[in-house]
C-alpha positions, 0 to 999 in steps of 0.5 A: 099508821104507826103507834108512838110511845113516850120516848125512854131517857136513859141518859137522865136515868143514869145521870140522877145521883137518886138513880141507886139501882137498874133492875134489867128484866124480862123473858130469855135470850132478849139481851138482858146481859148486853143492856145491863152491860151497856148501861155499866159502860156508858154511867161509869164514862158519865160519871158514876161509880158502878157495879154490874151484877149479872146472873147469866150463866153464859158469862158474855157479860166477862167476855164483852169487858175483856175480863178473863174471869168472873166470880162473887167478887166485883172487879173493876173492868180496864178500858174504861174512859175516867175522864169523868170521874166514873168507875165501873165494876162487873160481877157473876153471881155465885149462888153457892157462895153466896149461901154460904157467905150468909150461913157464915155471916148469920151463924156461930161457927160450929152451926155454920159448920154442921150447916155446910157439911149437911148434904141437905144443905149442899143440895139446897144451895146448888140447885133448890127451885128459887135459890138463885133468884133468891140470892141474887137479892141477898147479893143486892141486898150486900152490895146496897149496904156496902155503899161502895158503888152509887149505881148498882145495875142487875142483869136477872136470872135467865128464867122461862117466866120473866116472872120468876124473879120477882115470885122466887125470892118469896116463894123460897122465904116461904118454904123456910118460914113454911109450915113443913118446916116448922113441924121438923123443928118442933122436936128440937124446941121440946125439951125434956121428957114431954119432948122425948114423949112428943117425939115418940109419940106425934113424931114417929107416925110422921117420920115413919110416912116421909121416910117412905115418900123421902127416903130415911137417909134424905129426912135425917139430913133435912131434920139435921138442917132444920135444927142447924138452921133454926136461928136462921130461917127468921133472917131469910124472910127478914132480909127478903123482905127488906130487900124487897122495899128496896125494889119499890123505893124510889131510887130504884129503876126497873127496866123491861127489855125486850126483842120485836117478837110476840111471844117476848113482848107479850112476856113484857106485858106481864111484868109491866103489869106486874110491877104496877101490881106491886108498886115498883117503879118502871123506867120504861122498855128497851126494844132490842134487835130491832131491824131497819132500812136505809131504803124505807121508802121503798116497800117491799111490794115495789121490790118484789114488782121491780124484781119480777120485772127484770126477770121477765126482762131477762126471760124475755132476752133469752127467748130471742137469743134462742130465737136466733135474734142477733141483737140478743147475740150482740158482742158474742163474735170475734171473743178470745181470751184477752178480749175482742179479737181485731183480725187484721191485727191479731191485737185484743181490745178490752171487753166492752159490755154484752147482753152477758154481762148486763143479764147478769147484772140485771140477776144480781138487782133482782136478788137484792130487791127480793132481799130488800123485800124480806128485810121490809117485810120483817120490819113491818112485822116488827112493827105491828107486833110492837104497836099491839104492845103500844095499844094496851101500854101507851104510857109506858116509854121505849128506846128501841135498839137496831140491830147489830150485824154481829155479836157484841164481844167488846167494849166498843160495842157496848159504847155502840149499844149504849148510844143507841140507848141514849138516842145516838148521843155520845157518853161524854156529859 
């Protein structure tokens, strides 16, 4: 006997005007996007005025609501029923620009200039472990304090770990807050001879060791960051912590999403055990890709036995047919091109139904069976492996989400999928 859990409501979710922000997380290749999408679609066309903000790299999210291109800028997506008074913006985060648009926001001009013409910087901004996660919550942070959307919904970084998205924010803090940094910086904050001493004297033991481990070249550019960024590193710990209460206050959701598969639930078990460890608010889990069957009550070992039947029927048929048994060659005689010849006439009558063609039906029955059994056994599969996940979390609510049989490219399939979330229910209100 199956495992039930509580049943996931989205449609009170998206409903709740205290419902400001749907955080879609979990492990790769789930359809984080396609989710965060689809619940976009199906508030805007409910009534709400919101915003996507994806971080996937793939830019699905831009070909599903046929939208040519997708940058650091919301844009509004066309198609959209307003009837109810919604609107629905998408957006790809842009992480360079998005550092720089806080470099610039937080600096005088000159520093942001020497800032963003340090190739440490450039480097740092491209691709430093933590940046994208970490401004993607510079980019909520924006879009919260803009006020312009009343639903804001992320779809979060691809990540091997699912975890990644909640430790990176605070582990880049940290490196700019960090001691190594603080120590580049010392030189700038002594002034005078006792600074031209100190560097002379600490400094020069500590450059002459890193400049062998970093290069030269590669320490002057990061102390002339430092220097640049002194004014600044306060800021990022600030700002990532306020950010951080975001998460956890009550008008935010998080959702879990997840495929049928081990590996991705047990993924999910971590992060629902990771939210909880640092109180922010789970909504439930969204199981994607899930197979079913109109014929459920037909088990996959009835198939495979009623499968083998009709080939030993048919194996059967052709032992008599090379036997020499005439009712097996039944229908054999008297055939010419335009069906049964009728001799005295030399008219042909239409064909009638031989051995032949029932073999061969009875061949085609068998292979449907056999793929009907494939298809049971993956849905037994899917089964267990989400009733394990039941037994640990019983509390946690799930929508599961069948499916599809091709790739979701438009914005009637992400009605689809978003009926499906809500339990079949149209998006009318």
């Amino acid at each position: 006997m199956s495992l039930e859990s509580p049943l996931l409501e989205i449609d009170p979710l998206l409903d709740d005007p205290k419902t400001r922000i749907i955080v879609c997380c979990g492990s790769g290749g789930v359809g984080k996007t396609t989710t965060a999408a689809s619940l976009g679609v199906r508030a805007a066309e409910r009534g709400r005025t919101a915003v996507v903000l994806t971080i996937d790299p793939a830019r699905r999210l831009a070909q599903s609501m046929g939208l040519t291109e997708l940058d650091n800028t919301p844009r509004e997506v066309a198609g959209i029923d307003r009837s109810a008074g919604g609107s629905l913006h998408a957006m790809m985060l842009d992480m360079k620009r998005t550092f720089d648009e806080v470099v610039v926001q937080h600096s005088d001009p000159e520093r942001a200039r020497a800032i963003l013409e340090n190739p440490f910087y450039q480097s740092l901004s491209a691709g430093f472990a933590g940046t994208q996660e970490y401004m993607a919550m510079e980019k909520l942070g924006q879009l919260r304090a803009q006020d312009a959307w009343d639903l804001i919904i992320v779809d979060t970084p691809p990540s091997r770990s699912a975890l990644d998205f909640l430790d990176a924010p605070k582990r880049l803090g940290s490196f700019l807050d960090g001691k190594f940094i603080k120590l580049l910086m010392a030189p700038a904050k002594v002034g005078g001879r006792a600074g031209v001493k100190f560097l002379n004297i600490g400094m020069s033991m500590m450059t002459g060791t890193l400049s062998k481990v970093m290069g030269a070249g590669l320490l002057r550019d990061v102390q002339t960051f430092v220097a640049a960024m002194d004014t600044m590193f306060g800021g990022f710990r600030t700002r990532a912590d306020a950010t951080y209460r975001l998460l956890q206050a009550p008008g935010t959701a998080f959702l879990v999403v997840a495929a049928p598969e081990r590996d991705a639930l047990r993924e999910a078990a971590y992060f629902v055990e990771r939210l909880a460890a640092e109180d922010m608010p789970l909504a439930g889990l969204v199981l994607n890709r899930v197979h079913g069957s109109g014929a459920a009550q037909l088990t996959a070992e009835r198939a495979l036995a009623a499968a083998e039947a009709l080939d030993d029927a048919l194996a059967d048929a052709a032992d008599d047919a090379r036997d020499g048994d005439p009712a097996a060659t039944a229908g054999s005689e008297n055939l010419g091109e335009g069906g049964i010849v009728d001799h005295p006439t030399g008219k042909a009558d239409p064909v009638q139904p031989t051995t032949t063609t029932a073999a061969a039906t009875e061949r085609l029955a068998a292979g449907l069976l056999r793929l009907h059994a494939e298809r049971m056994q993956v849905v037994a599969r899917e089964r267990r492996t989400r009733d394990r996940f039941v037994s640990v979390h019983p509390e946690v609510p799930m929508v599961d989400v069948t499916a599809l049989p091709g790739d979701v490219h438009d914005l009637t399939g992400l009605r689809t999928i978003g009926e499906q979330l809500a339990g079949g229910q149209p998006a009318a209100a």
